[in-house]
C-alpha positions as CSV (number, residue, x, y, z in Angstrom):
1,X,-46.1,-128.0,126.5
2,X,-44.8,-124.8,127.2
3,X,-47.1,-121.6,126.0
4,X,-45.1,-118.3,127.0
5,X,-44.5,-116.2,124.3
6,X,-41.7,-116.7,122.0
7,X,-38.6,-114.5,121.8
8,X,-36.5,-115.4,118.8
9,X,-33.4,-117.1,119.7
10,X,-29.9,-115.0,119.4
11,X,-27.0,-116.1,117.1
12,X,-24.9,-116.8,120.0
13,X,-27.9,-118.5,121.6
14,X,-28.7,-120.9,118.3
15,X,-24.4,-121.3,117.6
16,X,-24.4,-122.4,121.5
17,X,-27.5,-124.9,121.3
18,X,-25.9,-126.7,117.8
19,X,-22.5,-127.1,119.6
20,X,-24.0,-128.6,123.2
21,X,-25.5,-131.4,120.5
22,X,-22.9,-131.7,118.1
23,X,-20.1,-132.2,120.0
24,X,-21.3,-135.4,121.3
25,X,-19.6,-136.8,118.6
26,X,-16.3,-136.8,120.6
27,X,-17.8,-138.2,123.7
28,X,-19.5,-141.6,124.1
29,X,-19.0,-144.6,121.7
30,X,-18.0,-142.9,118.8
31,X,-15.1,-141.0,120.7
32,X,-12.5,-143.0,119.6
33,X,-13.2,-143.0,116.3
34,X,-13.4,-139.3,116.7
35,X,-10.3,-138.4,118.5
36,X,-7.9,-140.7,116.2
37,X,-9.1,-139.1,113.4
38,X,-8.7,-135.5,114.6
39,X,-5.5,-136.4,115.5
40,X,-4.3,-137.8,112.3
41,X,-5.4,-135.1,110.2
42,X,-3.7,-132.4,112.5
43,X,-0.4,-134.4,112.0
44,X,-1.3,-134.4,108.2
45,X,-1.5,-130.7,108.3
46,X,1.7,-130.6,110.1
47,X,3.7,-132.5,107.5
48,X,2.3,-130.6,104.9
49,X,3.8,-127.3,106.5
50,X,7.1,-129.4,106.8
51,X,6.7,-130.3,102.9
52,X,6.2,-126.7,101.7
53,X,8.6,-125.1,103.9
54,X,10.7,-127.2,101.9
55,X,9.4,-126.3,98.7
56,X,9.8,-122.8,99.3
57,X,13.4,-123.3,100.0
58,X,14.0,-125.5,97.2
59,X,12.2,-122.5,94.7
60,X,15.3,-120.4,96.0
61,X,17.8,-123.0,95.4
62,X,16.6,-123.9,91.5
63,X,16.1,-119.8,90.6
64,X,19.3,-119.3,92.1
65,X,21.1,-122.5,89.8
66,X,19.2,-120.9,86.9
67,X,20.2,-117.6,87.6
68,X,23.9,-119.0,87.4
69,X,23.7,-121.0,84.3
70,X,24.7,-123.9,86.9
71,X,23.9,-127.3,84.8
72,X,24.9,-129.6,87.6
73,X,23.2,-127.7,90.2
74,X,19.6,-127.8,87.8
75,X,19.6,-131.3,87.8
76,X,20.0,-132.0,91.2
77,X,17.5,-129.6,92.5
78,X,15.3,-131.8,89.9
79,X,16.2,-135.0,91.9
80,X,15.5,-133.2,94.8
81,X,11.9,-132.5,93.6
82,X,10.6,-135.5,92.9
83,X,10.3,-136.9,96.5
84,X,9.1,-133.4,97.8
85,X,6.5,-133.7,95.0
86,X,5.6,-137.1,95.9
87,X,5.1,-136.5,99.7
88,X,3.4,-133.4,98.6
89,X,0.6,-135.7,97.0
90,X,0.6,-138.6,99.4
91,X,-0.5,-135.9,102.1
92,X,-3.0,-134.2,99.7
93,X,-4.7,-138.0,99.0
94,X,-4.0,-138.8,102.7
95,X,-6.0,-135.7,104.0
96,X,-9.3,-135.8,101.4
97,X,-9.8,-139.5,103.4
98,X,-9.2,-138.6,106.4
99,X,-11.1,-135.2,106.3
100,X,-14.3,-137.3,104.1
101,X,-14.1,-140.0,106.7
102,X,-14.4,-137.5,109.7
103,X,-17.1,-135.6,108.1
104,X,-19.2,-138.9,107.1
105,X,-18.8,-140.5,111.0
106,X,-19.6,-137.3,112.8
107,X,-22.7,-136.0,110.1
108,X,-24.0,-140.2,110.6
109,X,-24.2,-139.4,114.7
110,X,-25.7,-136.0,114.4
111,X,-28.2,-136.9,112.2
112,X,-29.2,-140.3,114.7
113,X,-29.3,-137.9,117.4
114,X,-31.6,-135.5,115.5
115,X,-33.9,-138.1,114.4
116,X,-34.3,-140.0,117.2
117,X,-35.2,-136.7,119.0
118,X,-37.3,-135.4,116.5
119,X,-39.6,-139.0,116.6
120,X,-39.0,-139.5,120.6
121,X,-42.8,-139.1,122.6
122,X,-43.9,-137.9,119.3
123,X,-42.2,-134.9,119.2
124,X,-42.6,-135.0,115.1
125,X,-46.4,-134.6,115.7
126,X,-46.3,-131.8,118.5
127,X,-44.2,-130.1,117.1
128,X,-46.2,-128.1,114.7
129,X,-48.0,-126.7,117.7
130,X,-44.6,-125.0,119.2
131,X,-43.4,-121.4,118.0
132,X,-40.6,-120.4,116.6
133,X,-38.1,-121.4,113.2
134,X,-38.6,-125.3,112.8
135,X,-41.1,-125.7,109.6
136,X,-39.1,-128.7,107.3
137,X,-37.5,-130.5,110.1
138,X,-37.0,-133.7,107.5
139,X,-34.7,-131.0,105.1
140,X,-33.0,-129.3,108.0
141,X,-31.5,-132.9,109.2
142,X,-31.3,-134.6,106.0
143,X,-29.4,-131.3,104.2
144,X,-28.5,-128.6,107.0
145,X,-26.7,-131.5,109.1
146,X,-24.8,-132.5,106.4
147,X,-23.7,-129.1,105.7
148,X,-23.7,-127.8,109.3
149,X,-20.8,-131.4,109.9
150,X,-19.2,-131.1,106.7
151,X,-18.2,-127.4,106.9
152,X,-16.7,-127.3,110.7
153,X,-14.0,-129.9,109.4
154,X,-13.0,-128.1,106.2
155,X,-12.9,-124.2,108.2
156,X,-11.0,-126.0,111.6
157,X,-8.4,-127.4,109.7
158,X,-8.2,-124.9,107.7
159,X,-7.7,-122.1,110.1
160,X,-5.2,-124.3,112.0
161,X,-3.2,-124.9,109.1
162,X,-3.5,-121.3,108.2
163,X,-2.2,-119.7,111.8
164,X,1.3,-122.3,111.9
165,X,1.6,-121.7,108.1
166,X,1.7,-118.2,108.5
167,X,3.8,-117.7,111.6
168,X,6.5,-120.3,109.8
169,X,6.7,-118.2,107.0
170,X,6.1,-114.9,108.6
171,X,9.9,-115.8,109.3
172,X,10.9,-116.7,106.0
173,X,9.5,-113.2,105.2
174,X,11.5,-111.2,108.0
175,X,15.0,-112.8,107.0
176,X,14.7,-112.6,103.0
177,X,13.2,-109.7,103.1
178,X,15.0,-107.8,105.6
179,X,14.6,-104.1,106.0
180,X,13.7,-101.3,103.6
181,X,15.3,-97.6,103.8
182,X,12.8,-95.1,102.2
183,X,13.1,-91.6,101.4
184,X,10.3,-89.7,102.0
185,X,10.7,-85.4,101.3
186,X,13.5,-85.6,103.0
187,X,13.1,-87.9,106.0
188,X,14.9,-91.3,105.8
189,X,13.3,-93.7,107.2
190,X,14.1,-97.5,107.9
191,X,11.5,-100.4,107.9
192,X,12.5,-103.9,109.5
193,X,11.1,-106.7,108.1
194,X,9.5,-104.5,105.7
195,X,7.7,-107.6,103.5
196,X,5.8,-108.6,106.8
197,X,4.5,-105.4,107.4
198,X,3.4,-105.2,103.4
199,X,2.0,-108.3,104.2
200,X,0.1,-107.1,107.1
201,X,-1.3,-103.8,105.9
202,X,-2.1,-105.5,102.6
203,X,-4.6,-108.6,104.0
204,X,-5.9,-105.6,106.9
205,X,-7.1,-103.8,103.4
206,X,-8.7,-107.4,101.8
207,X,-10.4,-108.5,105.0
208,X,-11.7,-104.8,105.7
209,X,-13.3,-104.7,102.0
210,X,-14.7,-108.4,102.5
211,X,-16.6,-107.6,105.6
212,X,-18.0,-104.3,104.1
213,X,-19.1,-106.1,101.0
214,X,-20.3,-109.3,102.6
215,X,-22.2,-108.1,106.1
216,X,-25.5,-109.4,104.7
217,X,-24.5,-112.8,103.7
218,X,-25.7,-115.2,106.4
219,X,-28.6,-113.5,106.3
220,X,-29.1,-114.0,102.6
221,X,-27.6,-117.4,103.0
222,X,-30.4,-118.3,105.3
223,X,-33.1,-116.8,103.9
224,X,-32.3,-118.7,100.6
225,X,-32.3,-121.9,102.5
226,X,-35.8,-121.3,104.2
227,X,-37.1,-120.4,100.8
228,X,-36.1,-123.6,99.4
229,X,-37.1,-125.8,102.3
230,X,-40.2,-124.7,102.0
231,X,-40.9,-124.8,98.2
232,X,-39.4,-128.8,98.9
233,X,-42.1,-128.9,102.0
234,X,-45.2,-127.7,99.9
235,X,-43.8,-130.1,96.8
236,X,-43.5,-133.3,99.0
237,X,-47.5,-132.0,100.7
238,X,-48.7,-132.3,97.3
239,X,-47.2,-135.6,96.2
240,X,-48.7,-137.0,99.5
241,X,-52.3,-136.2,98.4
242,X,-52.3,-137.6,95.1
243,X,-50.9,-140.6,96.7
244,X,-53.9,-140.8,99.3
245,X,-51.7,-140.0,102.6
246,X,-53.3,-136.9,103.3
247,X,-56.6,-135.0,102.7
248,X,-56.3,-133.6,98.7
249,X,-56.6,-129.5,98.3
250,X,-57.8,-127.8,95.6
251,X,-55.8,-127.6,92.1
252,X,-55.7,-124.3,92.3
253,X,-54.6,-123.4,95.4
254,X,-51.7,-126.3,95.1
255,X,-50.6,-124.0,92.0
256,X,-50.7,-120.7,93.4
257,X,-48.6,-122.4,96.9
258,X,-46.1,-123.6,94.6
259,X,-45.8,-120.1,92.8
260,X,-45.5,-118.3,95.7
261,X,-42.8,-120.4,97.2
262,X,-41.0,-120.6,93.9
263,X,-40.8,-116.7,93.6
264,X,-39.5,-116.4,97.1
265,X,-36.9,-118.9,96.3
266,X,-36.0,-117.2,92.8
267,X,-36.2,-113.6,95.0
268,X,-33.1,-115.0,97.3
269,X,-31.2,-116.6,94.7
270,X,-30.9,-113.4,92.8
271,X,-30.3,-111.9,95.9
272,X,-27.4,-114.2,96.7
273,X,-26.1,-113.9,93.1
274,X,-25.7,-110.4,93.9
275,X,-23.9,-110.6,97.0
276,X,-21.3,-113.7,95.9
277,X,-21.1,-111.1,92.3
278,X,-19.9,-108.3,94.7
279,X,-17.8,-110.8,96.8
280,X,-16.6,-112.3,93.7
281,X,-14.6,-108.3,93.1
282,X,-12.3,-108.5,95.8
283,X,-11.2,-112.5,95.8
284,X,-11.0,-112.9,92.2
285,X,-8.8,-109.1,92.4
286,X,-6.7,-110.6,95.7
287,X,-5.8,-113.4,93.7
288,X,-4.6,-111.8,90.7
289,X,-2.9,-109.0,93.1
290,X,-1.1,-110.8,95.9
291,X,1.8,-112.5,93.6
292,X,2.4,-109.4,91.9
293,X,2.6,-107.0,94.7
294,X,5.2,-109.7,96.4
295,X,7.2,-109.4,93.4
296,X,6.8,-105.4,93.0
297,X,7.8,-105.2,96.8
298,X,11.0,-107.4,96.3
299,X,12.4,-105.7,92.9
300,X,14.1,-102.5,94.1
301,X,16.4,-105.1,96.2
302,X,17.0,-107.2,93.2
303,X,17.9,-104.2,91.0
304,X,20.5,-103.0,93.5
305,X,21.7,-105.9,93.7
306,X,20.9,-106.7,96.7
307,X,18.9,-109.7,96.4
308,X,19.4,-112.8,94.2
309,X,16.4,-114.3,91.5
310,X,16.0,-117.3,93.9
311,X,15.5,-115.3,96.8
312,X,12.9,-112.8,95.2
313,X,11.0,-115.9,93.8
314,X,11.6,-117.3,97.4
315,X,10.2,-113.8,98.8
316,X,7.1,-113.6,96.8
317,X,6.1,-117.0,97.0
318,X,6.2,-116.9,101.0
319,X,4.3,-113.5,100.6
320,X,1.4,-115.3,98.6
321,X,1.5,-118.1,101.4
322,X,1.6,-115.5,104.4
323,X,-1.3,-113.2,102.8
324,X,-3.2,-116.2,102.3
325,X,-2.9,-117.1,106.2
326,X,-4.0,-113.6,106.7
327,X,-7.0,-113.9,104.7
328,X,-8.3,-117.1,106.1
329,X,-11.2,-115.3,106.8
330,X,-12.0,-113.5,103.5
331,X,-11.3,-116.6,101.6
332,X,-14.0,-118.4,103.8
333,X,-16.1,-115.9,104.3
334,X,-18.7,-117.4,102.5
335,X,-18.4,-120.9,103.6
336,X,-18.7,-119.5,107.4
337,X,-21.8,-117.8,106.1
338,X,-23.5,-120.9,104.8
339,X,-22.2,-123.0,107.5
340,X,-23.8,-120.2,110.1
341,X,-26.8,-120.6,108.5
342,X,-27.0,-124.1,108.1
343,X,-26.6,-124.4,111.9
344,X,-28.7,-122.4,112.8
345,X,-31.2,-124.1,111.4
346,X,-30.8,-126.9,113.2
347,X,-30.1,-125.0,116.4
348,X,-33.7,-123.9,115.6
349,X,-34.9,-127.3,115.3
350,X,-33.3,-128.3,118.5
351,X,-34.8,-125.6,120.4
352,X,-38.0,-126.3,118.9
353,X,-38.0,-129.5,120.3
354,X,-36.3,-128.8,123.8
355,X,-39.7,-126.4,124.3
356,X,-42.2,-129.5,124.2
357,X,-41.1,-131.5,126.9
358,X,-38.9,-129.3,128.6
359,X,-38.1,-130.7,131.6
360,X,-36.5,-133.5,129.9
361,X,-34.6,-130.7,127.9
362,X,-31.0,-131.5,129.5
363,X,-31.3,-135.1,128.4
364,X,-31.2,-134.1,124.9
């Protein structure tokens, strides 16, 4: 058992050690399993870009028939809907299996491999001699696996779908958009593509004010989770001596445990509260901004004349979609926060467990 001193672990060092475990999943028996899912719900993600690229162009087309009075043309942009709307819903239903099923197979092989490591050459029992972040090993498999498997799928796909969708529509931007001619004191000055770069400069502003805001968050995240891990820990100590498994402690000194732990946990929550509260201010304020700045940006054109109803509706929708591409990362930023922590945690575990036998670290 190794006795050198302990030096806490990096972030890079604990993100590395989860992912040389975790991405067993795709290797091995389960692999197949693995790789046909991953591939299905890329090609879902593709054909939902392909469905509301279609949308978008069929928002122009209707605006544009209402914008002319056009009976006829109404009511066949209405047919027109219905199978965009149905393939639209098929994919949604199609993609909350396959994302579920993914996320159930790969958190059932982690937690195996965690177990069966933790109980191996009774680890479980040595453990508590080893330094470092491990106390709670039963929570951090049983609730930071699930959470540490579960988020990766949601974010990957995500971010994936969010990089194509934007660059598709980025174009959709530059062509409806077109260039802007502004004159400032005098100077005239031309902007191409105009929208996009609104677009840019806009979610540059967002993401700038979400990082400022939320810097402490996985910290706070974590801290919250250790808190309650414990509190769970002390709970689960005490139900074991009344039931005769272990030695019984004083009354009093259960009480004041449990106090303790349950003001640290009540401590981080209201810490966290505070940080999602100041979070909360700049999603909640993207939201209700991004449609209406699209619109703003697009009606100089349509009063001049210059660009029909269908197309600003067209514009401003594809704005929305672009700016929320942009802000993959502010609209996740706490999900990457708690799935950081969460990971951690078990990367703690792991490392934990690689220092007992350590020569036989590789193998695990």
């Amino acid at each position: 058992m190794n006795s050198d001193s302990y030096i806490v672990p990096s972030e890079q060092r604990l993100l590395s050690r989860f992912w040389q475990s975790a991405r067993g999943f795709w290797g091995g028996a389960t692999a197949p399993w693995a790789w046909l899912l991953t591939v299905l719900l890329i090609a879902t993600v593709l054909l939902q870009l392909l469905t509301q690229y279609s949308l978008n162009f069929w928002n122009r087309d209707f605006f544009n028939a209402v914008e002319r009075k056009d009976g006829a043309e109404l009511l066949a942009q209405a047919w027109r809907f219905l199978p965009l709307a149905a393939a639209s819903l098929a994919l949604a239903v199609f993609s909350v299996w396959g994302r579920m099923t993914l996320q159930r197979k790969w958190r059932a092989w982690l937690s195996n491999h965690l177990y069966e490591y933790w109980l191996e050459r009774d680890h479980y029992v040595r453990l508590r001699f080893m330094p470092g972040e491990h106390q709670a090993p039963e929570y951090r498999i049983a609730e930071d696996a699930r959470l540490a498997t579960d988020l990766p799928v949601d974010l990957v796909l995500g971010l994936f779908s969010s990089l194509i969708t934007g660059i598709t529509f980025i174009g959709i931007l530059w062509k409806v958009g077109g260039s802007s001619t502004i004159d400032l004191f005098g100077l005239v000055l031309t902007i191409p593509g105009y929208l996009v770069v609104a677009v840019i400069v806009y979610s540059i502003i967002v993401a700038a004010a979400m990082v400022l805001i939320g810097s402490r968050l996985t910290h706070v995240v974590e801290s919250n989770k250790r808190a309650e891990a414990e509190l769970r820990a002390i709970g689960t100590h005490i139900r074991e001596s009344g039931e005769g498994k272990t030695l019984p402690d004083n009354i009093k000194d259960r009480l004041a445990a449990v106090s303790t732990a349950l003001r640290a946990v009540i401590a981080t929550w209201l810490d966290y509260c505070w940080q999602l509260m100041r979070l909360t201010v700049v999603t909640h304020s993207n939201t209700l901004l991004a449609p209406v700045v699209g619109l703003l940006l697009c009606m100089p054109k349509y009063v001049a004349g210059t660009m029909l109803l269908g197309e600003v509706v067209q514009a401003a929708a594809a704005f929305v979609v672009v700016q929320g591409a942009c802000n993959w990362f502010t609209d996740n930023y706490i999900r990457l926060a708690d799935w950081a922590a969460s990971a951690n945690r078990v990367a703690s575990l792991l490392l934990a467990l690689d220092r007992i036998d350590p020569p036989d670290a590789s193998a695990a």
